[in-house]
DRENSEFI-13772 format. One record per residue (C-alpha): residue number from 1; chain; x, y, z. Coordinates in nm, 2 decimals. Layout:
+-----+-----+--------+--------+--------+
! seq ! mol !     px !     py !     pz !
+-----+-----+--------+--------+--------+
! NUM !   A !      X !      Y !      Z !
...
+-----+-----+--------+--------+--------+
***
This chain:
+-----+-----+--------+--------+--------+
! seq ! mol !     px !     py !     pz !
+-----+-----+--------+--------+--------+
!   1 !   A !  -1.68 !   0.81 !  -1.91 !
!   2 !   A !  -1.52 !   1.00 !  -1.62 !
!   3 !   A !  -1.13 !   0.89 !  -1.58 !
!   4 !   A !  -0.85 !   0.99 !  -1.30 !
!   5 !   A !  -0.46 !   0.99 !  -1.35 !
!   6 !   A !  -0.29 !   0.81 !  -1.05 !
!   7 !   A !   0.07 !   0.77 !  -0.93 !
!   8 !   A !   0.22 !   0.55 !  -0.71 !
!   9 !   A !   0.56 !   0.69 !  -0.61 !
!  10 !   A !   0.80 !   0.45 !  -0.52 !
!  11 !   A !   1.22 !   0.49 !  -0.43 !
!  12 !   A !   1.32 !   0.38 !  -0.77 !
!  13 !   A !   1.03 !   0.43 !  -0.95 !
!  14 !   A !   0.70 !   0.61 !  -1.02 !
!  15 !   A !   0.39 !   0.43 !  -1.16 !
!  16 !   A !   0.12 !   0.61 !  -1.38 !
!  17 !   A !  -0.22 !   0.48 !  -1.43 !
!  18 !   A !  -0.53 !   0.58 !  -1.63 !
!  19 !   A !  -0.80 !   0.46 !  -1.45 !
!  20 !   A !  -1.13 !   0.43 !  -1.60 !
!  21 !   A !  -1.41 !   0.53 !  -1.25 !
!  22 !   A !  -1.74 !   0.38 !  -1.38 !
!  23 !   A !  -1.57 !   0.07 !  -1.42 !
!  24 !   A !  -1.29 !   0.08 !  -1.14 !
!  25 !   A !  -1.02 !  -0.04 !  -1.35 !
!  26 !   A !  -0.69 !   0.09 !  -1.52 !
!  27 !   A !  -0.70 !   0.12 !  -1.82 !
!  28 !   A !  -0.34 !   0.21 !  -1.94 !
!  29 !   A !  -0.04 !   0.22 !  -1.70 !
!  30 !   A !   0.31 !   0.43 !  -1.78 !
!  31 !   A !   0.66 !   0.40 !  -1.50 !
!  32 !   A !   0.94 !   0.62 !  -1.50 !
!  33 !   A !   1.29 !   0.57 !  -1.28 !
!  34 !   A !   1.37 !   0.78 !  -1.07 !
!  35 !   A !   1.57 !   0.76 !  -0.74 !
!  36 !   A !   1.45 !   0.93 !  -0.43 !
!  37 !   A !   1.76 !   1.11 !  -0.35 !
!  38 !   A !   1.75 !   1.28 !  -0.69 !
!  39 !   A !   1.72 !   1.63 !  -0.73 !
!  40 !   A !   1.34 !   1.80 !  -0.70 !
!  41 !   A !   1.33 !   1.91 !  -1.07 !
!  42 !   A !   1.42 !   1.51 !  -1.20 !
!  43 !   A !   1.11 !   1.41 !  -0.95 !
!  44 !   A !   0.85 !   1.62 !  -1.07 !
!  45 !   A !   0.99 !   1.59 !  -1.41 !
!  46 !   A !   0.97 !   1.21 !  -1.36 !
!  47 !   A !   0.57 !   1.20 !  -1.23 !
!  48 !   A !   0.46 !   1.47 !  -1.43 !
!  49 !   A !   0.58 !   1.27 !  -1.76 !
!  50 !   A !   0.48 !   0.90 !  -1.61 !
!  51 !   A !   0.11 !   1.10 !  -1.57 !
!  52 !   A !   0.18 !   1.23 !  -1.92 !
!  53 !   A !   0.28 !   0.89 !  -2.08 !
!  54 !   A !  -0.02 !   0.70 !  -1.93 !
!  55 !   A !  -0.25 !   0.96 !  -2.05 !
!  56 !   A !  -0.13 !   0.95 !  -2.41 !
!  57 !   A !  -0.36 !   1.04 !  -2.63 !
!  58 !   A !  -0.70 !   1.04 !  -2.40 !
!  59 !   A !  -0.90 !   1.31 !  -2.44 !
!  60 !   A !  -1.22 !   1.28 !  -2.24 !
!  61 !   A !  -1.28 !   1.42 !  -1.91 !
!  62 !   A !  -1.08 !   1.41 !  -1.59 !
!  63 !   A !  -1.21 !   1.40 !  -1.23 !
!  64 !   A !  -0.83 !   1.49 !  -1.10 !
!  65 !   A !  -0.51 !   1.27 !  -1.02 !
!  66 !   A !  -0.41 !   1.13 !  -0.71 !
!  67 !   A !  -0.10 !   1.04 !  -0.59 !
!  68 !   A !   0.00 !   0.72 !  -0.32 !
!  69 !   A !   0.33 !   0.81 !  -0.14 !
!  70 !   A !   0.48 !   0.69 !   0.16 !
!  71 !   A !   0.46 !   0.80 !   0.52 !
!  72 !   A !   0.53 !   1.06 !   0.71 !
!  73 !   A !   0.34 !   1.34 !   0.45 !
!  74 !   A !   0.10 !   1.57 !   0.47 !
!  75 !   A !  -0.20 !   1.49 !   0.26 !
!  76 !   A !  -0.38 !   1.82 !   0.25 !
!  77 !   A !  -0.10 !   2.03 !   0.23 !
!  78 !   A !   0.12 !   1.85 !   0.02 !
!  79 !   A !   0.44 !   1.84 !   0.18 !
!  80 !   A !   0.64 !   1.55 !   0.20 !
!  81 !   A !   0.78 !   1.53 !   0.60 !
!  82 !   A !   1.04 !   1.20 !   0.53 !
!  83 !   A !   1.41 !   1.22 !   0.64 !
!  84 !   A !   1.45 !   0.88 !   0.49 !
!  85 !   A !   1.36 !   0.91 !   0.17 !
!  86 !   A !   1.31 !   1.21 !  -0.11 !
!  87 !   A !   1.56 !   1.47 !   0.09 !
!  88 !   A !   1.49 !   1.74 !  -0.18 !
!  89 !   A !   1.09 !   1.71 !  -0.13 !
!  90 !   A !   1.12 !   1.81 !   0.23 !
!  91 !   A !   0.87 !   2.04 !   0.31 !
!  92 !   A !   0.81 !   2.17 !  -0.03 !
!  93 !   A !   0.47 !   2.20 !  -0.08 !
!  94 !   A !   0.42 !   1.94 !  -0.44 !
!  95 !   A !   0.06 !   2.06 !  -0.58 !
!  96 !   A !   0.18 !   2.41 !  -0.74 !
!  97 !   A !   0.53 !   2.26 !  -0.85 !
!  98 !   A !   0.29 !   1.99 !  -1.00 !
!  99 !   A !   0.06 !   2.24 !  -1.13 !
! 100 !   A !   0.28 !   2.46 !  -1.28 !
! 101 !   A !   0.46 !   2.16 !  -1.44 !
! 102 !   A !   0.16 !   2.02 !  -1.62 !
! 103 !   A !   0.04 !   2.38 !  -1.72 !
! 104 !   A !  -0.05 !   2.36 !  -2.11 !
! 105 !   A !  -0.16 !   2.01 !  -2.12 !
! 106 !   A !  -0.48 !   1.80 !  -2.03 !
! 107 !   A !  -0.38 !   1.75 !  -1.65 !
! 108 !   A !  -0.38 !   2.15 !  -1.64 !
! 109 !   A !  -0.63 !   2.29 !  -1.39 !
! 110 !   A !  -0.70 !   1.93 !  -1.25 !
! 111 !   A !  -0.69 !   1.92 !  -0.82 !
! 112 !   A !  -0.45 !   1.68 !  -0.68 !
! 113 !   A !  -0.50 !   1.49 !  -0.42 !
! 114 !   A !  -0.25 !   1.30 !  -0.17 !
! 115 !   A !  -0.28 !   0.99 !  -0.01 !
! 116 !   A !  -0.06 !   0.74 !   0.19 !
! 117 !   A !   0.04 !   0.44 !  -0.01 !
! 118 !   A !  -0.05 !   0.18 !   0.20 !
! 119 !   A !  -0.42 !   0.36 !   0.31 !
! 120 !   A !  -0.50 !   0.37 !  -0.05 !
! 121 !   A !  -0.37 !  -0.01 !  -0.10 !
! 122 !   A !  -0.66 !  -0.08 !   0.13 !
! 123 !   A !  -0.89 !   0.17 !  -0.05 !
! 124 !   A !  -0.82 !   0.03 !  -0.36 !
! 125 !   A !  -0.92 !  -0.34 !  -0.29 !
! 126 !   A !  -1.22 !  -0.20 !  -0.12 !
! 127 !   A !  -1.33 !   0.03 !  -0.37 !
! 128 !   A !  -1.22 !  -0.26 !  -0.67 !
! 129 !   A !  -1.08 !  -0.54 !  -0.53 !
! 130 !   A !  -1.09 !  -0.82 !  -0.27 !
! 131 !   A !  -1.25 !  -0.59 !  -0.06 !
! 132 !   A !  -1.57 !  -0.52 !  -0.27 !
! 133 !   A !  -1.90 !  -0.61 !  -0.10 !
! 134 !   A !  -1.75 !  -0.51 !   0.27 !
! 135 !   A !  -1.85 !  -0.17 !   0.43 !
! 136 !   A !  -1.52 !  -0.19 !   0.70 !
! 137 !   A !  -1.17 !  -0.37 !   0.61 !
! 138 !   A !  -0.86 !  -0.37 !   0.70 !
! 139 !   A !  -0.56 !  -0.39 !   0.41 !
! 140 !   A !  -0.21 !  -0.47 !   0.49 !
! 141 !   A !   0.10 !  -0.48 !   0.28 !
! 142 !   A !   0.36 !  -0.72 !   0.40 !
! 143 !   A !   0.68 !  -0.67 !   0.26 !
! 144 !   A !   1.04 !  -0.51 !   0.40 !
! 145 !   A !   0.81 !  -0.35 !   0.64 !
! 146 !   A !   0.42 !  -0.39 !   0.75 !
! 147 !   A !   0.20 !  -0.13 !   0.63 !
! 148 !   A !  -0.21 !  -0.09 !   0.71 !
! 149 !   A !  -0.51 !   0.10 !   0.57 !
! 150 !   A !  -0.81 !   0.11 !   0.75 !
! 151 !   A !  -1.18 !   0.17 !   0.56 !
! 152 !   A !  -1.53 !   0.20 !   0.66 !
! 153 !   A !  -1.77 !   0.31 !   0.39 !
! 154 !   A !  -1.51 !   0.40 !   0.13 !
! 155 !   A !  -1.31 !   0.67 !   0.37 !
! 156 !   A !  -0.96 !   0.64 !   0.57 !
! 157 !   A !  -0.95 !   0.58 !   0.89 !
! 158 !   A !  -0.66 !   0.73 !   1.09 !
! 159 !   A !  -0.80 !   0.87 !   1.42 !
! 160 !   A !  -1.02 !   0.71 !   1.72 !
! 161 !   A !  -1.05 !   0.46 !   1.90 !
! 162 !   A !  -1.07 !   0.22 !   1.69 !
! 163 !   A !  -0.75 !   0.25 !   1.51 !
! 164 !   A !  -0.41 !   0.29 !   1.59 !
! 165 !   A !  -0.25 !   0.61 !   1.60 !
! 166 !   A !  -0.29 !   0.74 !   1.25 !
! 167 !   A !  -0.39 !   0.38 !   1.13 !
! 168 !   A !  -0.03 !   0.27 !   1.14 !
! 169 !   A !   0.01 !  -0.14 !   1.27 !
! 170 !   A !   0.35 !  -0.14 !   1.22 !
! 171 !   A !   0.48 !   0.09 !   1.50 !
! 172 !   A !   0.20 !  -0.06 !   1.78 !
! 173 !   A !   0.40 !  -0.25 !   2.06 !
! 174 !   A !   0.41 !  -0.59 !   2.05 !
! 175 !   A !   0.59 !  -0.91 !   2.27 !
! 176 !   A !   0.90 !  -0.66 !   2.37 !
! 177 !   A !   0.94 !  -0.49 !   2.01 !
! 178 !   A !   0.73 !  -0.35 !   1.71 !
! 179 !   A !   0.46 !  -0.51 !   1.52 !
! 180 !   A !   0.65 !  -0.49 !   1.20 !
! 181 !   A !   0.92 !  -0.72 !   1.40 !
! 182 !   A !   0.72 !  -1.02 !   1.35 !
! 183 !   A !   0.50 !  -0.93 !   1.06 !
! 184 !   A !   0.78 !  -0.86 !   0.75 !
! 185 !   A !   1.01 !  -1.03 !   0.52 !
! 186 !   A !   1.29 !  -1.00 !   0.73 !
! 187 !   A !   1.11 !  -1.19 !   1.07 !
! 188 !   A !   1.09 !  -1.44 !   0.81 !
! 189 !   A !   1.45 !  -1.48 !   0.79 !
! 190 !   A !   1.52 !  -1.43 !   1.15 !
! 191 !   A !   1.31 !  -1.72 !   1.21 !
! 192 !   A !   1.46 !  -1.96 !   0.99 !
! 193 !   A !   1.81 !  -1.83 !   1.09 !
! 194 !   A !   1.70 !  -1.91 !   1.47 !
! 195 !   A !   1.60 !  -2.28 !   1.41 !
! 196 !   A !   1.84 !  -2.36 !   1.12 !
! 197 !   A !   2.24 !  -2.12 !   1.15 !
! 198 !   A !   2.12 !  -2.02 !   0.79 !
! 199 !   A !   2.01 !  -1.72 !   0.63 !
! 200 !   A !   1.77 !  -1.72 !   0.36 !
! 201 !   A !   1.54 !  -1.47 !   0.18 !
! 202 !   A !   1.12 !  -1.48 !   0.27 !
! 203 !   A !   1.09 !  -1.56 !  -0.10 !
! 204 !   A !   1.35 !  -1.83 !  -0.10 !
! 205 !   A !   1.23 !  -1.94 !   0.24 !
! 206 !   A !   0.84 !  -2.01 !   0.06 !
! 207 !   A !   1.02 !  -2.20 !  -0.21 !
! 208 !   A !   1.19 !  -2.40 !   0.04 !
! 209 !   A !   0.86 !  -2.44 !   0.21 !
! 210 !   A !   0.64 !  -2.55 !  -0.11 !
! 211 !   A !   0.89 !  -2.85 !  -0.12 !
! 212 !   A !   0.70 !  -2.98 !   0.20 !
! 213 !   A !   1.09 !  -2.88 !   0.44 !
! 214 !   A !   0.83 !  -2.95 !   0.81 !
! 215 !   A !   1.10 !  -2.64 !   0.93 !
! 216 !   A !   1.03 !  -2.37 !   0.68 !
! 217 !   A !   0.64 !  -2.43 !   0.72 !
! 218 !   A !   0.68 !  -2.42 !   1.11 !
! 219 !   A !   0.80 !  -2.08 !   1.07 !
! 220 !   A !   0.54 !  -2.02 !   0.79 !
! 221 !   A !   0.29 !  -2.11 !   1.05 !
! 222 !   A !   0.42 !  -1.92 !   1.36 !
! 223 !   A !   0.43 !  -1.61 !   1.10 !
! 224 !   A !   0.05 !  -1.61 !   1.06 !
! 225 !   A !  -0.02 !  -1.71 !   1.43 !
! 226 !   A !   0.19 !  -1.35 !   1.52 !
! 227 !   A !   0.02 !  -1.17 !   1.24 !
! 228 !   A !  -0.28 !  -1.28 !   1.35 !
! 229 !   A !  -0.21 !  -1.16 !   1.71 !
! 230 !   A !  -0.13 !  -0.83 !   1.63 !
! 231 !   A !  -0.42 !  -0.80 !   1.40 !
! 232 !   A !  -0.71 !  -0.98 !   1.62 !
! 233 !   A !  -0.73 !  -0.65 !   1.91 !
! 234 !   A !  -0.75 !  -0.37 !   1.61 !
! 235 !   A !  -1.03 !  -0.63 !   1.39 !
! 236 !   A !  -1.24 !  -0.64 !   1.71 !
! 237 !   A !  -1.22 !  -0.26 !   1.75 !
! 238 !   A !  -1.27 !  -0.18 !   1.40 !
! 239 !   A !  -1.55 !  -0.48 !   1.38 !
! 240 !   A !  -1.38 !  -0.54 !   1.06 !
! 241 !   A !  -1.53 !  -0.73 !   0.81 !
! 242 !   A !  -1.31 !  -0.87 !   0.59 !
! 243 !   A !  -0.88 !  -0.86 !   0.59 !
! 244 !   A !  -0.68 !  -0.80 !   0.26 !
! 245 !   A !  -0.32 !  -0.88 !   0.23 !
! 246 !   A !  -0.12 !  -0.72 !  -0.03 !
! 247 !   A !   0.29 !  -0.70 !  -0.04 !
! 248 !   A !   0.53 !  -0.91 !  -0.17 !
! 249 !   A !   0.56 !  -1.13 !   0.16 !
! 250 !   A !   0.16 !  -1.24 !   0.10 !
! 251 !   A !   0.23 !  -1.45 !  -0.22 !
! 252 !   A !   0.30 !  -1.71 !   0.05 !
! 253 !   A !  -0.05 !  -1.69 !   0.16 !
! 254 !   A !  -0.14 !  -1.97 !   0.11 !
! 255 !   A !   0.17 !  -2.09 !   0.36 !
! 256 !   A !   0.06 !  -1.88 !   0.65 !
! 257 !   A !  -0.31 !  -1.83 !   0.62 !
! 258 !   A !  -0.45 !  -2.16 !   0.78 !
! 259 !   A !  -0.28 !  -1.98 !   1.11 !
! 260 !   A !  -0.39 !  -1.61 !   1.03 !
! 261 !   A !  -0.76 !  -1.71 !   0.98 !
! 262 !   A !  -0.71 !  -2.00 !   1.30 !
! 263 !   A !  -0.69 !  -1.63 !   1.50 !
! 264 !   A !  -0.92 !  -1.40 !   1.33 !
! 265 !   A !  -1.25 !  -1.61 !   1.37 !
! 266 !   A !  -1.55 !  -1.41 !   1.21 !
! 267 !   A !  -1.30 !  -1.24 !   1.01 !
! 268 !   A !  -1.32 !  -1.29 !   0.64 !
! 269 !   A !  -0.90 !  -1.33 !   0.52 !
! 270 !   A !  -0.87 !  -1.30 !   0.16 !
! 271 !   A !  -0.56 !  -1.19 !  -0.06 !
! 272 !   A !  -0.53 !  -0.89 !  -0.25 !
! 273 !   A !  -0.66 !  -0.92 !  -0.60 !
! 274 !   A !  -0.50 !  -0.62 !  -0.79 !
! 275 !   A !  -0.14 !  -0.60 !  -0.58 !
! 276 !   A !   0.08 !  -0.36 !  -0.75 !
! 277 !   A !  -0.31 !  -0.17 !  -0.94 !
! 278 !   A !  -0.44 !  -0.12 !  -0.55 !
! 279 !   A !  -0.28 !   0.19 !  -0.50 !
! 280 !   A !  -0.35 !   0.30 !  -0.87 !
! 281 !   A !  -0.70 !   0.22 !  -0.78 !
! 282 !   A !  -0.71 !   0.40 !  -0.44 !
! 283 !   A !  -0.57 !   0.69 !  -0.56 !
! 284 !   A !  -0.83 !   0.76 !  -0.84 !
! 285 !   A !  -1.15 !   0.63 !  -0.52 !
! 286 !   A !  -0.96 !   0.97 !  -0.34 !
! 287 !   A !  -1.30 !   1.21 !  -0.33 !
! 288 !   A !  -1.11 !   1.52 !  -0.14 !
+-----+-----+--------+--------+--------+
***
């Protein structure tokens, strides 16, 4: 059987994953730390020997190994274009300083492939997830920020339109501000701190919440009713199927999805089923 090595690069971390592609599951998963602002050599040391440590002792056949990273980056040529995160990647074209690292081993030779995190969050529930069975979905990750993937027939979406530009939600306009305004963690927060002088975490806030507090599931509620307005113009456009939500901020879903489907009808709503293992997952569904 036919495997892929994937990495999900992170701030602090970078997670490795041996994913089996007849299947569609990981089989063994390896992290390293590693800040972003370290130096370039401690990064590509870092991912080449979280690929290394998931591969272990494996020794049958490789399609390639992809890699989810954040946004802005470009894919095909490998060069990472953030000024708020990895300061010594800028520019540097990755695939020959990754080649060159993993020269002499089992990843040697192997083509690399790029992808943006939350795109191949999406891709991953599609390809073996909560997404399964729908040709077109849409897969958010709500968190400190909102991030989107669009898919239809197991490719990324990023121009027409029928997306936003570059299939990003979380910059599109929306009541005076962003999208991501009313659709993170920290709108969560804003909203409770609005009604109530406190402050209190989006995590803390559900706890509060699954007590039955009537104030912290009004703001639950008013949560999905703006998610589901920013999403309901882009699900029309797309004509998409079916709606994953990933991200730390969607363990509440069950506290905000009575609204977010109450504005999406015809849309199927579903939660992610492999979380952190999507962008694992998407990263080894990569075909170019």
């Amino acid at each position: 059987m036919t495997h892929a090595l994937t990495l999900d690069v992170g701030g602090s971390h970078v997670t490795a994953a041996l994913v089996a592609l007849t299947d569609r599951r990981v089989e063994r998963q390896a992290r390293r730390n590693v800040l972003h602002s370290a130096p370039q050599a401690a990064i590509v040391e870092a991912w080449t020997q979280a690929a290394l440590d998931a591969l272990g002792a494996f020794g049958g056949p490789l399609s390639h190994w992809g890699v989810a990273v954040p946004s802005p980056f470009e894919h095909a040529a490998g060069c990472s274009r953030m000024t708020h995160k990895f300061p010594a990647l800028l520019g540097v074209p990755l695939r020959p300083l990754l080649e060159t690292a993993v020269q002499g081993t089992p990843l040697s030779g192997l083509p690399v492939r790029f992808g943006n995190d939350a795109d191949l969050f999406a891709l991953g529930e599609w390809w073996a997830g909560a997404g399964r069975g729908s040709d077109r979905i849409i897969g958010l990750t709500l968190g400190t920020g909102l991030g989107s993937g669009f898919i239809s027939g197991g490719q990324v979406v990023t121009n027409g339109r029928d997306v936003p530009p570059d299939g990003e939600l979380w910059n599109v306009p929306f009541r005076g501000g962003l999208s991501e305004d009313f659709t993170c963690g920290a709108a969560l927060t804003r909203a409770w701190a609005s009604l109530t002088g406190e402050t209190l975490s989006a995590y803390d806030l559900a706890q509060q919440a699954e007590t039955g507090d009537g104030v912290a599931c009004a703001v639950f509620a008013a949560f999905g009713g703006d998610l589901a307005a920013v999403l309901q113009p882009w699900t029309e456009r797309f004509a998409a199927e079916r709606v994953v939500l990933g991200g730390n901020v969607s363990r509440a879903f069950a506290l905000f999805v009575p609204a977010l489907r109450g504005g999406l009808p015809g849309c199927d709503v579903r939660l992610s089923e492999q979380f952190e293992r999507a962008g694992l997952l998407g990263a080894a569904a990569l075909t170019h």
